[in-house]
C-alpha positions in Angstrom: -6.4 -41.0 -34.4 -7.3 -38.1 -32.3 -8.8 -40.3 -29.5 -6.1 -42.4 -29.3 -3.7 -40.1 -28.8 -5.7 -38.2 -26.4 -6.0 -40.9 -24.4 -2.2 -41.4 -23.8 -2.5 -37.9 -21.5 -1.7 -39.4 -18.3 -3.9 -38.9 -14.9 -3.8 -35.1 -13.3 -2.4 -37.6 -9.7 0.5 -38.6 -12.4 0.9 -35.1 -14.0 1.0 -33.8 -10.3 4.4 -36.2 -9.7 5.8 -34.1 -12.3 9.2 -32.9 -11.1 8.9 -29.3 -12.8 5.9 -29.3 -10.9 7.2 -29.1 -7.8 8.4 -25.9 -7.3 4.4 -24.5 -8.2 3.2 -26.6 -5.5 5.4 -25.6 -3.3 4.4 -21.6 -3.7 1.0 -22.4 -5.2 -0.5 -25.3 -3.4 -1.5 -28.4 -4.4 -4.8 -27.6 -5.0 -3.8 -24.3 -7.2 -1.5 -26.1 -9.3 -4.6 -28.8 -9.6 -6.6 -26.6 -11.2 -4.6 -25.1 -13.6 -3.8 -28.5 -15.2 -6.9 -29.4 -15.2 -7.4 -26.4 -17.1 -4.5 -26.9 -19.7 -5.3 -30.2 -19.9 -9.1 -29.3 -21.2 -8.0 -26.9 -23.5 -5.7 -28.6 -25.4 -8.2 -31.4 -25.8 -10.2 -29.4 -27.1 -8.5 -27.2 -29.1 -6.7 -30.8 -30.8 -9.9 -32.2 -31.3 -11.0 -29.1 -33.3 -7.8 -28.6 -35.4 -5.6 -32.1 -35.4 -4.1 -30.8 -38.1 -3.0 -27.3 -37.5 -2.4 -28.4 -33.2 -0.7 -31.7 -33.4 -0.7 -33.9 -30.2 2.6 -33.6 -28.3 3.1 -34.1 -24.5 6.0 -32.3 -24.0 3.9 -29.0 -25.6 1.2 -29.8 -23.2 3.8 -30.0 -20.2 4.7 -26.6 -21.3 1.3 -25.1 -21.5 0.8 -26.4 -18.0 4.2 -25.0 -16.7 3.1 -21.8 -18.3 0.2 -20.9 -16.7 1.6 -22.3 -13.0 4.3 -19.3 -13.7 1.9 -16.9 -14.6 -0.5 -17.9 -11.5 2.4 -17.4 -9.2 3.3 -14.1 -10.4 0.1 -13.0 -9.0 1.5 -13.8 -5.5 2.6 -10.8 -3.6 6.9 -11.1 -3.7 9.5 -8.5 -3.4 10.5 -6.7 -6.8 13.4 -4.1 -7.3 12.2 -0.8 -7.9 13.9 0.8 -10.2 11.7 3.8 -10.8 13.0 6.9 -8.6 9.8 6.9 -6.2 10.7 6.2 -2.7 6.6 5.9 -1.6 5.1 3.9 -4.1 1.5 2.6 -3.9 1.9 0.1 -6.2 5.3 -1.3 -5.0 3.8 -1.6 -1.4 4.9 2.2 -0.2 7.5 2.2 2.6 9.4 -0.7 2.7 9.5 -1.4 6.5 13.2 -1.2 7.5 14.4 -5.3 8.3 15.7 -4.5 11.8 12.3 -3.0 12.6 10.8 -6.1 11.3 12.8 -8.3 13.1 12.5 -6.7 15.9 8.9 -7.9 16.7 9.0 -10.9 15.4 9.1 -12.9 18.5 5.9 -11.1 19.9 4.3 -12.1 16.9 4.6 -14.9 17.1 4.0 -16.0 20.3 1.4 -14.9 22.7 1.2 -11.5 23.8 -0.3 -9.2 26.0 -2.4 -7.3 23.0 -5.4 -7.0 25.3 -4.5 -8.0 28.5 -3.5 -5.8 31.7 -0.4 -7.1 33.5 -0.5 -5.0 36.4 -4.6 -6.6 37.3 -4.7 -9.2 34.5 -7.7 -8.2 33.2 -8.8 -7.1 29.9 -6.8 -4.1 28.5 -6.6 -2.0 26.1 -5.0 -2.4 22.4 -2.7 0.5 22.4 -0.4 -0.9 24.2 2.6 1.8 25.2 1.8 3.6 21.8 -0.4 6.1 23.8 2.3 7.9 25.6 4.8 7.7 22.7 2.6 9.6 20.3 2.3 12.2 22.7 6.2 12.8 22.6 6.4 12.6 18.9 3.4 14.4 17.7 2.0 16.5 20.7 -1.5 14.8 20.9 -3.4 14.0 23.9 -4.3 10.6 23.0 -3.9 8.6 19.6 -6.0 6.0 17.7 -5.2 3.5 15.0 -7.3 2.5 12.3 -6.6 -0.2 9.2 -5.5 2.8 6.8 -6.0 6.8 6.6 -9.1 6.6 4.7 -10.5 4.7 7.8 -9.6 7.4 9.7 -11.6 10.5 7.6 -14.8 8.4 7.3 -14.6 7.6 11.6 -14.1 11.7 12.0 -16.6 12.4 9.8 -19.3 9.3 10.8 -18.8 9.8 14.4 -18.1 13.7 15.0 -20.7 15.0 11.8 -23.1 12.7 10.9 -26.2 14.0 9.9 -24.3 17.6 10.3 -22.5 19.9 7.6 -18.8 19.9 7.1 -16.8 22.9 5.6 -14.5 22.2 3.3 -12.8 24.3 0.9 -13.6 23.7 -3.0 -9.8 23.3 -3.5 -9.3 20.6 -1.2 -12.2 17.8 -2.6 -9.4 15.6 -4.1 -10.1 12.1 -5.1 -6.5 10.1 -4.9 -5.7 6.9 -6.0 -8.4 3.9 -6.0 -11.4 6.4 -6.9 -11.2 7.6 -3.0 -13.3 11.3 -3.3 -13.4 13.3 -0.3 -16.9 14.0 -1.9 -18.1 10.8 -1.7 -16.9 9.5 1.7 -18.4 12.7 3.1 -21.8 11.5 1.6 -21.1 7.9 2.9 -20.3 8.9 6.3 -23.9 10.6 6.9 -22.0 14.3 6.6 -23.1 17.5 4.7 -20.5 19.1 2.6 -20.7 22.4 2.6 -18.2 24.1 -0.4 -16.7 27.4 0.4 -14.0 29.7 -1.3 -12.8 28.6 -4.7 -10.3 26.0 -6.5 -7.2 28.7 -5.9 -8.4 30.8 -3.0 -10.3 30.1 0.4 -10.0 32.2 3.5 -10.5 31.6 7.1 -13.5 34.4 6.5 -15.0 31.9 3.9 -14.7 28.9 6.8 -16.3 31.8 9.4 -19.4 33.1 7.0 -20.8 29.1 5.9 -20.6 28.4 9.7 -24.5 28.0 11.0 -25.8 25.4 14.3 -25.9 22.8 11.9 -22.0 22.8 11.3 -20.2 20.0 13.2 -16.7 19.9 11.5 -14.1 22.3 9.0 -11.9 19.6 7.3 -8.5 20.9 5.9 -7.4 18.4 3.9 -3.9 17.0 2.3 -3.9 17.7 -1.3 -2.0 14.9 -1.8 -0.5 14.1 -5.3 -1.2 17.7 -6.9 -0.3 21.4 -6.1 -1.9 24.7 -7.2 1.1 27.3 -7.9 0.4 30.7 -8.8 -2.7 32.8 -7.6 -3.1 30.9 -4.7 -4.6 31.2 -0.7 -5.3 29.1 1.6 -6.4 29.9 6.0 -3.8 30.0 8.4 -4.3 27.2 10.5 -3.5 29.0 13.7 -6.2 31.8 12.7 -8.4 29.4 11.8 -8.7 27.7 15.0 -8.6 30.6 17.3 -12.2 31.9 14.9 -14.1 29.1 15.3 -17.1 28.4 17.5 -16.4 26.2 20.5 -19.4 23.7 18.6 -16.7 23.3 15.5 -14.2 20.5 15.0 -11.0 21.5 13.2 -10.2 18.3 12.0 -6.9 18.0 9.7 -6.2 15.3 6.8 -2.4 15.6 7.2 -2.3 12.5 5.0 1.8 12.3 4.5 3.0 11.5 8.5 5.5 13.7 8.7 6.9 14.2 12.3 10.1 14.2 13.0 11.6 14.7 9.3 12.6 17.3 7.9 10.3 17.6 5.2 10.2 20.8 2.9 6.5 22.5 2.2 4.9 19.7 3.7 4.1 20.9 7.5 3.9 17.9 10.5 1.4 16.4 12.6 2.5 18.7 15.3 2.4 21.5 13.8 -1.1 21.2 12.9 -1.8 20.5 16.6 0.1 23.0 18.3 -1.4 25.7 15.8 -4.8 24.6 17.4 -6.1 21.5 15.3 -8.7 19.4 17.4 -7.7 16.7 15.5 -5.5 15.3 12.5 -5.2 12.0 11.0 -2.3 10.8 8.7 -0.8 7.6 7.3 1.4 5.2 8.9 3.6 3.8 5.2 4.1 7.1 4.0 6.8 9.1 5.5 6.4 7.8 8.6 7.8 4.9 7.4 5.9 2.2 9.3 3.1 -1.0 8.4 -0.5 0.1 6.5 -2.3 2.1 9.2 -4.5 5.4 10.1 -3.2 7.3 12.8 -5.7 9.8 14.4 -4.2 12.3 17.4 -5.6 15.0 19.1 -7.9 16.0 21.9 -8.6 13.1 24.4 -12.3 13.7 24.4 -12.5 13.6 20.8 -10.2 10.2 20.3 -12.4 8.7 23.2 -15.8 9.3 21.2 -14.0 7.8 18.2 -13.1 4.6 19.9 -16.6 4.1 20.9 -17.6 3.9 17.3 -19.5 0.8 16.0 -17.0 0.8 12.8 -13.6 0.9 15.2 -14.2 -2.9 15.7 -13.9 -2.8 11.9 -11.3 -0.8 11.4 -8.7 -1.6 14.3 -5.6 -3.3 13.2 -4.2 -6.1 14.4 -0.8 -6.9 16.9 1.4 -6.6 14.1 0.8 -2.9 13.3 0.6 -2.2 16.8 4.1 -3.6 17.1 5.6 -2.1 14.4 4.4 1.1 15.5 5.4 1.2 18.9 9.1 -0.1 18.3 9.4 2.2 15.2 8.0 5.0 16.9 10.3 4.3 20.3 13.7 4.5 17.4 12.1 7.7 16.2 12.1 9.6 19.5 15.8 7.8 20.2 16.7 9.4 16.7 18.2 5.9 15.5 18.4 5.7 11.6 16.3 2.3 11.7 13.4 4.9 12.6 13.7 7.3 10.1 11.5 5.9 7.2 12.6 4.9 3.4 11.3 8.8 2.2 13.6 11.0 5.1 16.9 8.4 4.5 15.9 8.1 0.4 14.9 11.2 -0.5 18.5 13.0 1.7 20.9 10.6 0.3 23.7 12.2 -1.8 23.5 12.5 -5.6 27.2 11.4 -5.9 26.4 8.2 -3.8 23.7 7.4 -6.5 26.1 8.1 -9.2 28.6 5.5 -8.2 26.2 3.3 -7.3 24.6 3.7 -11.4 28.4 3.1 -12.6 28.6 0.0 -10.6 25.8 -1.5 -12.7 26.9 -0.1 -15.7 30.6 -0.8 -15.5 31.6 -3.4 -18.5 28.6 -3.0 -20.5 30.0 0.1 -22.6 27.5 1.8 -24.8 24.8 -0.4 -24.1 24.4 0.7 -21.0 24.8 4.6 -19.9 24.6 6.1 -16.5 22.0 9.8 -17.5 20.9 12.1 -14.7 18.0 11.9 -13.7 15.1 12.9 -10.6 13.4 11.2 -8.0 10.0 11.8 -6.0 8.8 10.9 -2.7 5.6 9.5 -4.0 2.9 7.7 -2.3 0.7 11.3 -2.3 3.4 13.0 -0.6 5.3 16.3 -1.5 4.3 16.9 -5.0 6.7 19.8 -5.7 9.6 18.1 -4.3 12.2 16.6 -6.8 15.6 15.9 -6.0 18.7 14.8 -8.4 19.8 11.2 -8.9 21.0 9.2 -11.6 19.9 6.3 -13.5 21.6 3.6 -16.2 19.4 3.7 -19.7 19.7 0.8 -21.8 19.9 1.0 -25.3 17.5 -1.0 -26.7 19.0 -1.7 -29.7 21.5 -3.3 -28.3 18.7 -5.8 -27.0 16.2 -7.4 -29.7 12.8 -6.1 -27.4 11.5 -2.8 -27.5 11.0 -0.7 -24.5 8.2 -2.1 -23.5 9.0 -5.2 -24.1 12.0 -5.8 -22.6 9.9 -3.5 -19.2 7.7 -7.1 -19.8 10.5 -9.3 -19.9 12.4 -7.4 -16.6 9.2 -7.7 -14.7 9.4 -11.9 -15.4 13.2 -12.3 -13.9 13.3 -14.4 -10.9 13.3 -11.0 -9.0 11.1 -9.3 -10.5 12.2 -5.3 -11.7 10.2 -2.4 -12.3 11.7 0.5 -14.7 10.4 3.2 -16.7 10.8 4.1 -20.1 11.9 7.6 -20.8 13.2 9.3 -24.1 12.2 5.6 -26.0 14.5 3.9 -23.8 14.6 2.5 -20.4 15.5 3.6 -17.5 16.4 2.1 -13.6 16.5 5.0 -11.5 19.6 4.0 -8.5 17.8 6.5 -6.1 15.3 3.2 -5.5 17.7 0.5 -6.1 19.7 -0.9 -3.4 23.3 -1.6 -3.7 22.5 -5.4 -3.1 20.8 -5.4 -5.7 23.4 -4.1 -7.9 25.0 -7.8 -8.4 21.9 -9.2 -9.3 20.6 -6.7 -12.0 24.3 -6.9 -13.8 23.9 -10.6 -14.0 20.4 -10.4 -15.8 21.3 -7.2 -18.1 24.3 -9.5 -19.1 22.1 -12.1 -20.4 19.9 -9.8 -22.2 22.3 -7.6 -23.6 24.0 -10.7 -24.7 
C-alpha cells in the first residue's frame, strides 16, 4: 500500500512546473527551490513509511510542506521590513536607512564604468578617494581621510599599523565590548598592541594617561563608549589637555564611533571637535549618524592617514565604488545643508512629537479599543547617544482583541508580506510611529484589519 502510493509522487522536473512554485524560484532560484523539495519530498517518505497510519499519503499536504519551507527559506533573504520599534539606528534593521534620493543619485555610476581608479587629467592609475578627500576636510577638519569596510576596520588598522608590538593606553572605563562580541581588549591583542590600563571604571585623568607613558608607548586611545554611560561619580581627560601633555612619540587616536558632524547632537561631541582639540587621529562610522552606506572613516593628520594606506590589510579592508559614491554625494548635500544629507538619526530623532501623534491616530482611526494611540520614547540606537530619549507615540494593540498572544502575534507581524518589527511592552504590543513612515501607515491598517478581525 505504502509503495504504491509513494510512487504516485510525481518527478522533482514536474513538481518544479508547479505554478505556486513560481514565485520561490523567482526570489530563490531554481536551484534553491530544488533542494528544498527534494528535502520535503524525503521526509515525508520517510516519515509515511514509518507511521502510514498516523501520516496518511496526501499530495496536496506534501505540496504544502514544500510551499512551507520555500517561504521560510525566503525569509532568510535580506528585504525591507517596517520598524516599528522607536530606534532610528538599528543594527539589526540595517542602521541608517540610506535616504532614496541619495541612492538614486549614484546609480548611474554604478552601474556603468567609472573612473574609481583612473586619473582623467593623465589617464593613469588613480587613486580610490575620488573627490572625498577635499570634502572631508570641509566637514570634519582633517588633513586627509581614509575609508575602510566598517569602524572596527578602522581601530584594528590604527592600532596594527601605528602600535604594533608597542603599548597602548587606554583607560579601564573605556574597554567596551559592543554588539557581535567586538572587545576593545581583544582587537588590541589581535592587532600586535599592548594594552596598558590606567585610571578606574569611573575616573581617569590626563595625569593617569601622562604617568603609564614610557618609550615603549605608541598610542592613547579614547574610545566611544557606545551603548552605555556612567552617571554619577564620574571623570574623564579633557581632550584639549590631553593632547597639548603628550610626548611628540604618542598618537592620540580617538574612537568617535557615532559620526556626528554637522548635527546637532546633544552630549555626544563631533569628529571635529576631537580634531581641532588636538586629536592626531579619529575614526567613526559611516551608517550611524552620519547617515551614509557601511563604512570606517579615519581623518586626521596626513602623515598618519598615508602610513595607514600603505598597510597590507587596507587591500582588505577598502570598500568598494558604491560606498565611495554614496559618500561623496551624501557628504557634498551635507556641506550644501540639503535635508537629503542630514541622516535618518538628525531628521528622526528632531521631528515633532505632535507630528508622531497624528501620524499614530492615522493608524489607529476605526479600530476603537482595540487599538490605542500611548506615549511613548524613542532612541537613536545603533551605539549612539545612550542618555538621549525623546517623546513619541505609539498604537498598542490589545491582544485580546486578537486570538495570539504578544508574542505570537510579534511572530505572526514579522511573516506579513512586509514584514514588521514591534515590541511588546506592558503585555501588549507596541509600533512606535517615531520609526514608521507615513507610507506605511496604509499598509499596516490593512493588515491590523485582518488580524483584528
Amino acid at each position: 500500500m505504502a509503495v504504491s502510493t509513494l510512487s504516485s509522487i510525481p518527478q522533482i522536473e514536474k513538481i518544479l512546473q508547479q505554478a505556486f512554485l513560481a514565485p520561490y524560484i523567482d526570489t530563490l532560484s531554481r536551484p534553491v527551490v530544488t533542494d528544498v523539495i527534494r528535502e520535503q519530498v524525503g521526509r515525508y517518505k520517510k516519515a509515511h513509511i514509518q507511521n502510514p497510519e498516523t501520516t496518511p499519503f496526501s499530495l496536496e499536504q506534501l505540496y504544502h510542506f514544500i510551499e512551507r519551507a520555500c517561504w521560510q527559506v525566503k525569509q532568510q533573504r535580506l528585504q525591507r521590513v517596517v520598524n516599528g520599534t522607536g530606534v532610528i539606528v538599528h543594527t539589526n534593521l540595517g542602521r541608517s536607512p540610506i535616504d532614496a534620493d541619495l541612492w538614486q543619485s549614484v546609480s548611474e555610476v554604478n552601474t556603468h564604468y567609472n573612473n574609481l581608479e583612473i586619473d582623467l587629467g593623465t589617464g593613469k592609475r588613480g587613486k580610490r578617494k575620488g573627490l572625498l578627500q577635499t570634502l572631508m576636510q570641509h566637514l570634519v577638519k582633517g588633513e586627509d581621510t581614509l575609508v575602510v569596510n566598517n569602524n572596527a576596520s578602522s581601530i584594528y588598522l590604527m592600532l596594527h599599523e601605528l602600535a604594533k608590538g608597542k603599548e597602548v593606553i587606554v583607560s579601564r572605563g573605556e574597554q567596551i565590548q559592543i554588539g557581535g562580541g567586538f572587545r576593545i581588549p581583544d582587537i588590541l591583542a589581535l592587532s600586535g598592541a599592548k594594552l596598558v590600563e590606567v585610571g578606574t571604571t569611573n575616573i581617569t585623568t590626563t595625569q593617569d594617561y601622562l604617568d603609564a607613558i614610557t618609550e615603549e608607548t605608541a598610542m592613547v586611545l579614547i574610545v566611544h563608549t557606545s551603548n552605555f554611560k556612567i552617571r554619577g561619580f564620574t571623570e574623564s581627560a579633557d581632550v584639549k589637555e590631553l593632547a597639548k601633555a603628550l610626548p611628540d612619540h604618542v598618537v592620540l587616536a580617538v574612537d568617535q564611533g557615532s559620526g556626528t558632524t554637522t548635527e546637532a547632537m546633544p552630549d555626544e561631541p563631533s569628529v571635529a571637535s576631537y580634531i581641532q582639540a588636538g586629536a592626531d587621529i579619529v575614526c567613526f562610522s559611516g551608517d550611524k549618524i552620519l547617515g551614509g552606506p557601511q563604512a570606517g572613516l579615519v581623518t586626521g593628520k596626513q602623515s598618519l592617514i598615508k602610513q595607514l594606506e600603505k598597510n597590507p590589510m587596507m587591500r582588505a579592508f577598502r570598500p568598494s565604488r558604491i560606498v565611495y559614491s554614496l559618500l561623496e554625494e551624501l557628504v557634498v548635500r551635507k556641506l550644501n545643508h540639503l535635508d537629503s544629507g542630514k541622516g535618518v538619526a538628525e531628521t528622526k530623532s528632531k521631528a515633532e512629537a505632535t507630528t508622531i501623534e497624528q501620524r499614530a491616530h492615522r493608524l489607529a482611526e476605526g479600530f476603537g479599543e482595540q487599538v490605542a494611540v500611548v506615549p511613548s520614547e524613542m532612541t537613536v540606537g545603533g551605539g549612539s547617544l545612550p542618555d538621549q530619549v525623546d517623546p513619541s507615540w505609539s498604537v498598542e494593540i490589545d491582544s485580546g482583541a486578537t486570538r495570539y498572544k504578544p508574542e505570537k502575534l510579534l511572530q505572526v507581524m514579522r511573516s506579513w508580506p512586509l514584514p514588521v518589527i514591534g515590541v511588546i511592552k506592558h503585555d501588549k504590543v507596541q509600533l512606535n510611529m517615531a520609526t514608521i513612515s507615513n507610507d506605511e501607515v496604509f499598509y499596516l491598517r490593512s493588515q491590523l484589519a485582518e488580524v483584528l478581525q
